[in-house]
C-alpha positions in Angstrom: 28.5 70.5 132.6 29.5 73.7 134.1 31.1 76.6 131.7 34.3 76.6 134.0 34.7 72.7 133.8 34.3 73.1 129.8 36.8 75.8 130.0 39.3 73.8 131.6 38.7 70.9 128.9 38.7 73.0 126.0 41.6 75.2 127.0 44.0 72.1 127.1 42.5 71.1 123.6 43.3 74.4 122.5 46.9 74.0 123.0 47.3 70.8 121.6 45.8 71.6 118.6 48.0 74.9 118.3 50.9 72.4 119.2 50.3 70.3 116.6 49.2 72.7 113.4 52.2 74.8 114.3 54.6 72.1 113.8 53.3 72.5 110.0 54.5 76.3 110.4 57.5 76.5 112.0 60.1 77.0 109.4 63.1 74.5 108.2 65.4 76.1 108.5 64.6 78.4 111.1 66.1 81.6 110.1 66.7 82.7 106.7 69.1 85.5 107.4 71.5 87.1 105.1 74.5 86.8 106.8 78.0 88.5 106.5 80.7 86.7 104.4 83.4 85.6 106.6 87.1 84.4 106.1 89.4 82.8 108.5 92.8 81.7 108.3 93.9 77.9 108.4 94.0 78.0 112.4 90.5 80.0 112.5 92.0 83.6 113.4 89.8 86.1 111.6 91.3 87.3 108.3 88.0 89.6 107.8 84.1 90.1 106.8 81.9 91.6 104.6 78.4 92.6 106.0 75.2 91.3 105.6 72.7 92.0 102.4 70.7 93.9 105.2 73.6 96.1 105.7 73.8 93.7 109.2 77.3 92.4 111.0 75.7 88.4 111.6 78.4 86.2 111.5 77.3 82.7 110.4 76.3 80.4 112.7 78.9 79.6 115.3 80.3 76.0 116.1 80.0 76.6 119.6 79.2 78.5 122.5 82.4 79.9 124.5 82.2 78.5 128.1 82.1 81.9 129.6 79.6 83.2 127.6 77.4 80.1 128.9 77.3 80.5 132.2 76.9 84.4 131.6 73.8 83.9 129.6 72.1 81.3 131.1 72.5 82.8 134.7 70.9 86.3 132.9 68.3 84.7 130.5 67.2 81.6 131.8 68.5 79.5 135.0 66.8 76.1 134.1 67.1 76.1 130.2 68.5 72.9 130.6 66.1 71.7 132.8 62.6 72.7 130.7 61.0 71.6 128.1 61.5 75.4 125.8 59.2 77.2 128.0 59.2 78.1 132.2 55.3 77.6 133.6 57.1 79.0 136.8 59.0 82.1 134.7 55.5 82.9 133.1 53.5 82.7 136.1 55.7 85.0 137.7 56.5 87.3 134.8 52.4 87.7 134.5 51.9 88.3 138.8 54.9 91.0 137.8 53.2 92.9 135.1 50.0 92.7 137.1 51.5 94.5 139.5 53.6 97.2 137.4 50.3 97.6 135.6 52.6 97.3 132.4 55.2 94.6 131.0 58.2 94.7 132.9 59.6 90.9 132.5 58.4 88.4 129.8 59.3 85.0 131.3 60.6 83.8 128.2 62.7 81.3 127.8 66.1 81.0 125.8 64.1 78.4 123.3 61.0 81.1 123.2 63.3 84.2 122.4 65.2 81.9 119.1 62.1 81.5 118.6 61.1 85.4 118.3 64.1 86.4 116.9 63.2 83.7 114.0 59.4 85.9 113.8 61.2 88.9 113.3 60.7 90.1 116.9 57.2 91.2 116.6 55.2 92.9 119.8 55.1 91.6 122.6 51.2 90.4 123.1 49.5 87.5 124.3 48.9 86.0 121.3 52.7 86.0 120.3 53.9 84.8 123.4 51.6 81.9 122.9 52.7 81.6 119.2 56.4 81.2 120.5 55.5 79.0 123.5 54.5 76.1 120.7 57.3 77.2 118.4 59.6 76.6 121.5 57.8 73.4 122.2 58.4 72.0 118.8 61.8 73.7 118.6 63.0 71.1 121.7 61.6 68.0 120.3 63.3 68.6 116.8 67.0 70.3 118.4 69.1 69.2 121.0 69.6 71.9 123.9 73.4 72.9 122.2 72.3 73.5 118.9 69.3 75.9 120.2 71.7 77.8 122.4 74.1 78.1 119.4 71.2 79.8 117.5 70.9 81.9 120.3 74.2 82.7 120.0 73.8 83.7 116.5 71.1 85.6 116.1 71.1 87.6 119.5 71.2 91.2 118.5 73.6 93.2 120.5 73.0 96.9 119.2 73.5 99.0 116.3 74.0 96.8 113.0 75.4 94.1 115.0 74.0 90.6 115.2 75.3 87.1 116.8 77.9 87.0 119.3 80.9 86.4 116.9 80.1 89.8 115.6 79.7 91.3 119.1 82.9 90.0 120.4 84.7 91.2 117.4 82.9 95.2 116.8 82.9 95.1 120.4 86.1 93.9 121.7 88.4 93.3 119.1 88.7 89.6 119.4 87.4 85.5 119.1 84.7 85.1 121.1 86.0 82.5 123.4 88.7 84.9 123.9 86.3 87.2 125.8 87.3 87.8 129.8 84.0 87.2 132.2 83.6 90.7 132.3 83.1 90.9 128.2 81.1 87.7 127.8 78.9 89.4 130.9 78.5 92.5 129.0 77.4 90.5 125.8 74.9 88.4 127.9 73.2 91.4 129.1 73.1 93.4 125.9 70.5 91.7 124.1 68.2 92.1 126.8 67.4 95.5 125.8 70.2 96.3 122.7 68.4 99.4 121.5 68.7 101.4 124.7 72.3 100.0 126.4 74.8 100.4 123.7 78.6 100.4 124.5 80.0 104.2 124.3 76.4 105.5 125.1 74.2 105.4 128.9 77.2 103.3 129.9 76.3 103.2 133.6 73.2 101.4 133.0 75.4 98.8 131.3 77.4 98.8 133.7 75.5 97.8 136.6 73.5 95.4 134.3 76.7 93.2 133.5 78.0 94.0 137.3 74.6 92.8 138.4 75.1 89.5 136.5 79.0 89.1 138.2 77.5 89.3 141.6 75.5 86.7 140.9 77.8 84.6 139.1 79.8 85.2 142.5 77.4 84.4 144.5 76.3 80.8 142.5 79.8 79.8 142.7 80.2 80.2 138.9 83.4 82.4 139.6 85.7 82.9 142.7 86.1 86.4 144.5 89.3 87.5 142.8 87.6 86.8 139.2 84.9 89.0 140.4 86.8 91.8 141.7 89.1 92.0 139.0 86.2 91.7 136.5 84.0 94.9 137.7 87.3 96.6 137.0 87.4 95.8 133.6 86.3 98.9 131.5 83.8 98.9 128.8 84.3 99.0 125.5 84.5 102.9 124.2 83.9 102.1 120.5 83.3 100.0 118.1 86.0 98.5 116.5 87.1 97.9 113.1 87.4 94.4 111.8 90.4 93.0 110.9 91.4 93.5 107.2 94.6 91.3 106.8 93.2 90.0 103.4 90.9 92.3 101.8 91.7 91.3 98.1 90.9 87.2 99.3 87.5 88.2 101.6 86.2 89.6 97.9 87.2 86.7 96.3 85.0 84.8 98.8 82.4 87.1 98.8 82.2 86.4 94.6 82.3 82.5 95.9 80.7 81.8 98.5 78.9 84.8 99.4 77.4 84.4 103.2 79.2 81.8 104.2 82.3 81.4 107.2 85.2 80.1 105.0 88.3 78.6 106.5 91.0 79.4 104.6 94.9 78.1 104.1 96.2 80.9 104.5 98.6 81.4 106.9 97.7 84.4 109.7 101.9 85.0 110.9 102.9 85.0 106.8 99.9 87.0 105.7 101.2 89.7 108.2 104.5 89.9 107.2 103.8 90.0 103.6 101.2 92.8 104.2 104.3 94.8 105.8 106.8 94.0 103.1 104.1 95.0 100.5 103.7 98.2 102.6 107.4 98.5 102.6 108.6 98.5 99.3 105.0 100.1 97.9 106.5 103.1 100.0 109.3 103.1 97.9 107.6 102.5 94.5 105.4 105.1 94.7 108.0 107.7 94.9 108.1 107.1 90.9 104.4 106.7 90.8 103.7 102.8 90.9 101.3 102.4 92.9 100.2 98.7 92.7 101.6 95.4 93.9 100.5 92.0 94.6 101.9 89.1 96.4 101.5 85.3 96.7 102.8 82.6 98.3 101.9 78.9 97.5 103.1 75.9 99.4 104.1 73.0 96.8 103.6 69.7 98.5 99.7 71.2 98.8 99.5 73.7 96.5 97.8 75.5 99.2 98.1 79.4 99.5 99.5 80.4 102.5 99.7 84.1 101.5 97.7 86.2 99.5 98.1 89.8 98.7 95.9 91.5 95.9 97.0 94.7 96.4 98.3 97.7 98.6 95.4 98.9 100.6 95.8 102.5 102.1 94.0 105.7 102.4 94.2 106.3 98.4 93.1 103.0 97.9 90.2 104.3 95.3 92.6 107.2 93.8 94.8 104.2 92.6 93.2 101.6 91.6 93.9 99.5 94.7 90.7 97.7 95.5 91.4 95.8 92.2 92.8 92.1 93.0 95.6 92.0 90.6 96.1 88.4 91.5 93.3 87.9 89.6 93.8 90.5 87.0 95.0 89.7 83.4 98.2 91.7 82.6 100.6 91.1 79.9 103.5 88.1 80.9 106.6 90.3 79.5 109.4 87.0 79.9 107.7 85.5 82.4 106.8 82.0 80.7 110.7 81.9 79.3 111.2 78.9 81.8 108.1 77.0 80.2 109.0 76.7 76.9 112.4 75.9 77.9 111.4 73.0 80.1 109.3 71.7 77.4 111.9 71.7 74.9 114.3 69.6 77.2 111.5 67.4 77.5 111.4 66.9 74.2 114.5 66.1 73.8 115.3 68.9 71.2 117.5 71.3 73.6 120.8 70.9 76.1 121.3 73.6 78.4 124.5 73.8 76.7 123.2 74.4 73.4 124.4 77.8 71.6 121.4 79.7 70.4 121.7 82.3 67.9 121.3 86.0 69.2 121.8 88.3 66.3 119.3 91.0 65.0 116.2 89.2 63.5 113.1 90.0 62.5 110.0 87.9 61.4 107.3 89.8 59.2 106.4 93.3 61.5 107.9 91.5 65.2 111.3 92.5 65.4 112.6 91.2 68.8 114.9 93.0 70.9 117.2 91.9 74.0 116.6 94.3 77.0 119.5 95.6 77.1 119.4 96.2 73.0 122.6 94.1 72.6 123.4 90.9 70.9 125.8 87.9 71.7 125.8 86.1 68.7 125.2 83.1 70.0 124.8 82.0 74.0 123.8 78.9 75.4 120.1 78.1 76.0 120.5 77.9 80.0 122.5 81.4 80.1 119.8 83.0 77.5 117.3 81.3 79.9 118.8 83.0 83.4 119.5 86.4 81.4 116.4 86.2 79.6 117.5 87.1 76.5 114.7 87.7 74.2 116.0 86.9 70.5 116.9 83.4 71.9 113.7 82.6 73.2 112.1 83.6 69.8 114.3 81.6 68.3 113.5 78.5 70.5 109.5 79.2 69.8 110.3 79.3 66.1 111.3 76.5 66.2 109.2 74.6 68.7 106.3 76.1 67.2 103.6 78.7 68.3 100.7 76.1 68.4 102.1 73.5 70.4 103.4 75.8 73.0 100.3 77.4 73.2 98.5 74.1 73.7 101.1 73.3 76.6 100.7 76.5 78.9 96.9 76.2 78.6 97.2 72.6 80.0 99.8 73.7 83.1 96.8 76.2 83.9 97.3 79.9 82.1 93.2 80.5 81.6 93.9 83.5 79.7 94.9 82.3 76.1 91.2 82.6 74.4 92.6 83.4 71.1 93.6 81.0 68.6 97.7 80.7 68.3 98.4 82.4 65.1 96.5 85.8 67.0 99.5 85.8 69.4 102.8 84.3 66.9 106.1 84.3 68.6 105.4 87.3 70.4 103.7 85.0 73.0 107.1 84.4 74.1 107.9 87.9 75.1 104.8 89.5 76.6 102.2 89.3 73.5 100.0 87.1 75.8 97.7 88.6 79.0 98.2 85.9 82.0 96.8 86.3 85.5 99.5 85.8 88.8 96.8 83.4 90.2 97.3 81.3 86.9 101.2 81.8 86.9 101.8 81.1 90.6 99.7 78.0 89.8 101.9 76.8 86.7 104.8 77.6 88.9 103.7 75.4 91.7 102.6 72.6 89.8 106.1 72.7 87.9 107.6 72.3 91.3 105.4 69.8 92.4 106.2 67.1 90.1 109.9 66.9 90.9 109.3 67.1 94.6 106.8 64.7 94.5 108.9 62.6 92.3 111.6 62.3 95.2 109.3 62.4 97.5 107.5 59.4 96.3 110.6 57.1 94.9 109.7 58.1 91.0 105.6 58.3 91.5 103.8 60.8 89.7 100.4 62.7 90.3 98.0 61.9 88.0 97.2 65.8 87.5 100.2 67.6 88.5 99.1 70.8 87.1 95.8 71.4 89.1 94.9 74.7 90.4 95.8 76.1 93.7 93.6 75.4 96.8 92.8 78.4 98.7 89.9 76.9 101.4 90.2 74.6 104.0 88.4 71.2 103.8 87.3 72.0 100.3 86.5 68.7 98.7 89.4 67.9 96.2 90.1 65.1 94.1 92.4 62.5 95.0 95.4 62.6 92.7 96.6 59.4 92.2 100.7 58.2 92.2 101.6 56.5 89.0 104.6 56.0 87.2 103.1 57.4 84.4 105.5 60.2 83.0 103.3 63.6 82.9 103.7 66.2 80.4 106.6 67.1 82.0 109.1 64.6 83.6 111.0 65.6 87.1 114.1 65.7 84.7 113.0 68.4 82.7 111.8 70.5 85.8 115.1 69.9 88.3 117.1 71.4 84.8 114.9 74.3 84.5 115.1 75.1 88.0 119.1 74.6 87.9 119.5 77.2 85.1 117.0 79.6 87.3 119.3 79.0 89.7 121.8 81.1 88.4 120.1 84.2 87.6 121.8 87.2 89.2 119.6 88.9 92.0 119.1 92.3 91.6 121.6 95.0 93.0 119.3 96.1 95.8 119.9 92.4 97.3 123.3 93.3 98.9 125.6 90.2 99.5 123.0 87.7 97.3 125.5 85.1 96.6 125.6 84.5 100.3 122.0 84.6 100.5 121.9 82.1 97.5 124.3 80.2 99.3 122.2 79.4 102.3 118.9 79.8 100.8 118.8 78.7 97.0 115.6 79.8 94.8 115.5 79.7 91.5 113.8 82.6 89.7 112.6 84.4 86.9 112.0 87.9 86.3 109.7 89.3 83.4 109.0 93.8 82.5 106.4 94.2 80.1 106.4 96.4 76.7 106.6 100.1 78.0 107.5 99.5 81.5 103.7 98.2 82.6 104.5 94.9 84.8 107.0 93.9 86.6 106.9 90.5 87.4 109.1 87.9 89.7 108.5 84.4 90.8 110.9 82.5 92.9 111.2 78.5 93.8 112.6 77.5 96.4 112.2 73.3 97.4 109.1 74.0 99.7 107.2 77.5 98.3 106.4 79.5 95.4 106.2 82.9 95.2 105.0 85.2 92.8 105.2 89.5 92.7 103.5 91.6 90.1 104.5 95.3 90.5 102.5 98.1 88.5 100.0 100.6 88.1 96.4 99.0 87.6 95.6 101.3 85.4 98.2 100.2 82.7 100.4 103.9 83.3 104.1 102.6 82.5 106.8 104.4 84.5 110.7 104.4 83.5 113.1 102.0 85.2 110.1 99.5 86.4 111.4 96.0 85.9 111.2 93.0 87.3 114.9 93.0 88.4 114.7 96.5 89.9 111.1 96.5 91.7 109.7 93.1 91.3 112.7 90.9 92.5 113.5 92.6 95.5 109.8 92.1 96.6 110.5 88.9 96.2 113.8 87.9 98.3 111.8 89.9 101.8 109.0 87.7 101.4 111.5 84.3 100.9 113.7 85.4 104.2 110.5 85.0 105.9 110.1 81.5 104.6 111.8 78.4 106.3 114.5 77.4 104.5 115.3 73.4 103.7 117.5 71.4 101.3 117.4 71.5 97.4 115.4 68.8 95.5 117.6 65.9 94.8 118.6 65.3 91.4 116.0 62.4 89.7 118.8 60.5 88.2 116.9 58.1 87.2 115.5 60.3 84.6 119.0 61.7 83.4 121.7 61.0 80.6 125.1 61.1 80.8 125.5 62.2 77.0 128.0 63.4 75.4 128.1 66.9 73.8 130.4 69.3 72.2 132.3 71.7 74.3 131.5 74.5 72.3 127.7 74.7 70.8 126.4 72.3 73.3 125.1 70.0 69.9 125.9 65.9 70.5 129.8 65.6 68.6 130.1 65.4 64.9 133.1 63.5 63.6 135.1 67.3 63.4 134.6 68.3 67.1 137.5 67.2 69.5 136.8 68.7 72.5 134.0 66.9 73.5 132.6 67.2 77.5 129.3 65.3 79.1 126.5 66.9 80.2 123.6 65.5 82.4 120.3 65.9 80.2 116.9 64.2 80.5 116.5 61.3 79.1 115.7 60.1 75.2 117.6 63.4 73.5 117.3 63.7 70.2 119.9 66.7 69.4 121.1 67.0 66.0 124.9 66.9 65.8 126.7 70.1 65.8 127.5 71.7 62.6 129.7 74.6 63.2 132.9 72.1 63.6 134.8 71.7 60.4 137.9 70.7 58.9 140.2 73.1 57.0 143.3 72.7 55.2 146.5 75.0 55.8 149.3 75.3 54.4 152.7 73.8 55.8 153.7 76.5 58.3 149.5 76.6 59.6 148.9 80.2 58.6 147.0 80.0 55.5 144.2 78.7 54.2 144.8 76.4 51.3 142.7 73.7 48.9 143.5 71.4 46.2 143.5 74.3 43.5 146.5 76.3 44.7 148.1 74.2 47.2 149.7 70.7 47.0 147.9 68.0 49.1 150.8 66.3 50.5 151.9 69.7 52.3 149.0 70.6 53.5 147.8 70.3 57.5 144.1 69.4 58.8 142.6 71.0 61.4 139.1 71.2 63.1 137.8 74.5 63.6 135.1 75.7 65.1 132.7 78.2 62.6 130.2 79.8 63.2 128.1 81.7 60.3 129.5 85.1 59.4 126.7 86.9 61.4 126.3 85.1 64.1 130.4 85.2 64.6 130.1 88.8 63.7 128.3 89.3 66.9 129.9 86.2 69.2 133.4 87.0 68.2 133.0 90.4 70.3 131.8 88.5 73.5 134.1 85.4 73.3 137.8 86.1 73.4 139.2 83.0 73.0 136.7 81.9 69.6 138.9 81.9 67.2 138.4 83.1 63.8 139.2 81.4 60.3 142.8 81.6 59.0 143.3 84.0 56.0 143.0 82.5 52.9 146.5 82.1 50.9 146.9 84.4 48.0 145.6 83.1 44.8 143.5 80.3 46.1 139.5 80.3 45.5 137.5 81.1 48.4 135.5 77.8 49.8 134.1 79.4 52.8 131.0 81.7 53.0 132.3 85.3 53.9 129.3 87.2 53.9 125.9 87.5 55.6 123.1 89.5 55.4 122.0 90.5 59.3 119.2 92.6 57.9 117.3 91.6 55.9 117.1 87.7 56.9 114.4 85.5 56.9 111.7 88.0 55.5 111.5 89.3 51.4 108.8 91.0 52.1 110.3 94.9 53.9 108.2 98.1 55.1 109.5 101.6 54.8 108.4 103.4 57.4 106.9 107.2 57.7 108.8 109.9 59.2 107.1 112.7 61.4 107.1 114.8 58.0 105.1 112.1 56.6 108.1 111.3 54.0 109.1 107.5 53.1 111.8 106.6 55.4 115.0 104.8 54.7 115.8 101.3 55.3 118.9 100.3 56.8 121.2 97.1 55.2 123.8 95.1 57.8 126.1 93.3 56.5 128.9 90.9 58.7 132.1 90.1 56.7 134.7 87.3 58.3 137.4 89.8 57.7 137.8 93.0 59.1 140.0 94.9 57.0 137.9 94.4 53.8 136.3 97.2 51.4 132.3 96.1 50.6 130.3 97.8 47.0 126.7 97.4 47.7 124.9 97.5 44.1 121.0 98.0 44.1 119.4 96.4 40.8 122.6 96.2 39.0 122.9 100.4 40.2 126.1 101.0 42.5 125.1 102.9 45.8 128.5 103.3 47.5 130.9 101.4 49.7 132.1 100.5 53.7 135.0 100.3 55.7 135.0 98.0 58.7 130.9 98.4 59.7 128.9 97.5 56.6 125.6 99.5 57.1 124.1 101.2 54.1 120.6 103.3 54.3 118.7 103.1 50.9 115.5 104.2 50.1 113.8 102.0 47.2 110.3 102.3 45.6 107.8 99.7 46.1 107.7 96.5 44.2 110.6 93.6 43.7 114.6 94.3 44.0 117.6 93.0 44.3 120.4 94.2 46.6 124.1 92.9 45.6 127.4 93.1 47.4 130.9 92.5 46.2 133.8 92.8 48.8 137.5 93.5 47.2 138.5 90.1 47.8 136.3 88.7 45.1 133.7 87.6 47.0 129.8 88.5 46.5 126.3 87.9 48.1 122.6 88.6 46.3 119.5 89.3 48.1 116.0 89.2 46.0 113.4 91.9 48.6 110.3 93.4 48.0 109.3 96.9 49.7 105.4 97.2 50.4 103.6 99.6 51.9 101.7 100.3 54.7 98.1 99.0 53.3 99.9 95.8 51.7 101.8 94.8 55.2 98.4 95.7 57.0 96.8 92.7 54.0 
């Protein structure tokens, strides 16, 4: 046998063999890229990226290959890629007479398949052997991918200059846009780009470029691919000048997926048209807030039939974003809650059937061991119904309502709605939990919000049904596996009853006096929100329901820096109402009066009726109350005319009159008396009867025995201050310490005394006859600390 016929046999051999070991080494996947973490909105618009590990812009993978871009490769790179079987014996045989002739390589003859495959080698030289080495690749490659799938790794791994990788990337560094977007002219100018990306770049030997993609419209033209107009009006088209910047509608989000799902293309829910205007009204009012040095704010907006996201705002981006702190996601960010879960402990105390919204709560000056609460405004009412401290968020109330509802429960409740940030036990936290002593993120609260909103709106939605989870977390990706919540009519761990009452009350908060005309804004448009400032002016916080969104503002510095007059009414709240007039508007959840009793309460402390209270009213509460009845109604005894006071021991029987009255306890009336003009107080008492009815109360000290003198600057004991509230006004007090008179009052019955540690006992006597004891002890610093 001749060497030339053995040649011929063995060369064949060769190649099969080649064929068949390399099938062992062509890698599954193919490429193992790092690849640039990409967010879209629910409709696919591009939200923004972050680059590569390699410091590369390659976009994931793309779905598909525009049209245009299709015919504008295929026509440039390879003619018959759907006709071979990954490589062009015809291409090659040519490419190789070609380079012959040049005397160096001037084409390659490579196929689209053969160039994914040298792309997936890391583009080594171009030699024999590699060409070879890719030729079997590209063999393999077409009997394990269909002809789409390899021109959609084309697609996304061409490189097109610079950093930039794939043709998503391209289309958007390039042009500023989707890639099936692009005109002809721009997917031509992408097609011809990787065919020598390192020496045609866009902005730099742009006349090569452009006869390259002008070359590749002719003959487009002239295979019919596009008609003269296109073509004419396509060579006119300019070429891109720079590169552009990617969009950055949701910087704070495209982190948050980087931390998640780092590499990957993620459709999200937000909405593209909301996210906009939110970034404006963020820029907006930031504009104004800075002027007293606030410089952070954060936005979100949660659908509640979904719980889905539709707007997310971590932050004001700017030029000063790193001088400010602005690059932190305060959505995500634990700051403290101020009043902010108010409406929570309220809705769980209707639930429980220990609360009316008509129910008078006491607001007098309190304190419980070293937490003295204080209203904002640093006034008291006396007393105020729950739903009117609720929607003025009055802070003394609210403590009041966790007294007595206790610290542990309610801290086992908000960690079941969702609040992730309670990692101490509940004693750590006491009833300051109520009024800011607890960190909670604006993720966690838009979430509690939302899920609060849910279960009514599912509950009219779905004829009485209930989700089985109602208080699951809020969705921010697309097609996200999620588990199926189930309708039951299982009653949650709060009912719809509970929720449309807490809303109602929010309903009535005052909007803030930026908000000009609001009670024709609330007539068109209700929400029902809550507003919440922070110890020393740190957050400002707002969250607003209306029937079909949630939204939730925290306004502050990142850094913790308080500044005076930063509130939620005053920069939070008006934040708030922009964002809701960009929000469709739509009827108010229907009452679930199915849930709902008609019961009947007292008119005037919102308690059910004791036998003494005549005027009587009926409220809608949810069902199975279990209010005590009221006992501030009772029955005194005048005398025949009705102007005194009387009993059996100075007064005959048979003359006397019976009236109920309503009392209150001297120092709650002390305070409520001032507020309500029509409360009435109790008649004098005639002359030379014994006094039945408590006249005095101790406002300070209350609850406590244990007292702590403070330090002045000088570093001298301080003075504590005694209040007293008397029934009458025109009374003289003595106030006696251990049996040692200190002095007297007139009218306001304040006294400063200074005692020495250890136990005492404070007595006062008015001129009336009447007297009040108090047993205290005064510790010090190191004992309070113990």
């Amino acid at each position: 046998m001749s060497k030339v016929k053995k040649r011929l046999i063995i060369a064949p051999v060769i190649l099969l063999i080649l064929f068949l070991l390399s099938g062992i080494f062509v890698p599954k996947p193919l490429f193992r890229s790092a690849y640039s973490t990409v967010l879209e909105s629910n409709n696919g618009q591009l939200l923004g990226a972050r680059i590569a590990a390699d410091e590369q812009w390659r976009f994931p993978a793309v779905d598909s290959v525009p049209f245009k871009y299709e015919r504008c490769v295929l026509n440039f790179e390879d003619s018959y890629f759907y006709q071979h079987p990954g490589i062009n014996l015809f291409s090659i045989s040519r490419a190789f007479v070609q380079n012959i002739k040049a005397g160096r390589i001037v084409s390659g003859g490579s196929t689209i398949t053969m160039q994914v495959c040298r792309l997936a080698r890391g583009q080594k030289p171009r030699t024999v052997k590699n060409k070879l080495v890719e030729m079997v690749w590209a063999l393999h490659l077409e009997l394990r991918m269909s002809k789409s799938e390899i021109l959609k790794l084309y697609a996304s791994h061409a490189p097109f200059g610079g950093n930039v990788v794939g043709l998503d990337a391209a289309a958007w560094r390039y042009f500023g846009r989707d890639s099936h977007q692009l005109s002809w002219a721009e997917s031509a100018t992408l097609a011809v780009l990787p065919n020598a990306p390192s020496l045609i770049y866009p902005g730099r030997l742009d006349q090569k470029l452009k006869l390259k993609r002008d070359g590749l419209l002719k003959k487009l033209l002239l295979r019919n691919e596009i008609d003269s107009l296109t073509y004419d009006l396509a060579v006119m088209e300019p070429l891109p000048e720079k590169v552009n910047a990617l969009p950055n509608m949701a910087y704070h989000l495209v982190q948050k997926a980087v931390a998640e799902e780092k590499g990957k293309r993620i459709r999200s829910t937000i909405d593209v048209v909301l996210q906009e205007r939110v970034n404006a009204i963020v820029q907006k009012h930031h504009s104004i807030q800075k002027g007293n040095h606030v410089n952070n704010m954060a936005v979100i907006v949660a659908e509640i039939s979904t719980k889905k996201v539709r707007a997310y705002v971590g932050n004001v981006i700017g030029n000063d974003s790193l001088l400010h702190g602005n690059l932190v996601d305060v959505i995500q960010a634990e700051r403290s809650s101020g009043s902010i879960l108010k409406p929570f402990l309220y809705c769980k105390m209707l639930d429980e059937g220990v609360l009316t919204p008509k129910m008078l709560i006491p607001d007098i000056p309190i304190r419980f061991g070293g937490f003295t609460p204080m209203n904002f405004d640093r006034e008291y009412n006396g007393a105020v119904p729950a739903e009117e401290a609720l929607a003025r968020s009055l802070n003394i109330p609210a403590v009041h309502l966790l007294r007595e509802f206790g610290v542990a429960p309610f801290h086992s409740f908000l960690k079941k709605t969702g609040m992730s940030t309670l990692s101490n036990h509940p004693d750590y936290y006491g009833l300051s939990l109520i009024l800011g002593g607890a960190e909670v993120k604006l993720w966690d609260l838009a979430g509690m919000y939302t899920s609060l909103a849910a279960i009514l709106k599912t509950y009219n939605d779905e004829d009485g049904l209930y989700n089985s989870d109602p208080f699951a977390e809020l969705v921010w990706k697309e097609n996200i596996r999620q588990v199926d919540e189930k309708l039951a009519l299982n009653q949650p761990m709060i009912r719809a009853a509970s929720v449309y009452s807490t809303l109602d009350a929010l309903l009535k908060v005052k909007r803030p006096e930026s908000e000009a005309g609001w009670e024709n804004f609330a007539a068109s448009k209700k929400i029902a929100w809550k507003t919440g400032t922070s110890f020393g002016f740190r957050d400002a916080w707002a969250v607003g329901v209306s029937s079909e969104y949630v939204v939730g503002v925290w306004v502050g510095n990142a850094d913790g820096e308080g500044r005076p007059g930063l509130t939620g009414v005053s920069s939070a709240a008006p934040v708030l109402f922009d964002v809701f007039s960009c929000l469709p508007t739509s009827n108010w959840f229907a009452i679930p009066e199915d849930e709902m009793d008609e019961i009947e309460v007292c008119a005037q402390s919102g308690y059910r009726p004791g036998e003494n209270c005549n005027e009587r009213k009926t409220v809608l509460v949810p069902g199975g109350n279990k209010v005590g009845i009221c006992l501030w109604h009772k029955t005194v005894h005048l005398n025949e005319d009705g102007f005194y006071r009387v009993n059996a021991s100075c007064y005959p029987v048979a003359k006397m009159q019976h009236r109920n009255i309503f009392v209150l306890p001297p120092a709650i009336e002390y305070y409520y008396k001032r507020n309500n003009a029509l409360y009435s107080t109790l008649p004098p008492l005639l002359p030379g009867c014994m006094e039945t009815e408590q006249q005095m109360e101790f406002i300070y000290p209350r609850e406590w025995n244990k007292l702590f003198i403070p330090v002045d600057l000088d570093g001298t004991p301080g003075k504590l201050i005694f209040d007293l509230a008397h029934r009458q006004n025109a009374v003289r007090v003595y106030w006696y310490l251990d049996e040692k008179y200190l002095g007297k009052t007139n009218g306001i019955h304040q006294l400063e005394i200074r005692p020495e540690a250890g136990w005492h006992k404070i007595t006062v006597t008015d001129n009336l006859g009447n007297s009040i004891v108090k047993k205290f002890m005064v510790v010090n610093k190191r004992e309070q600390q113990e």
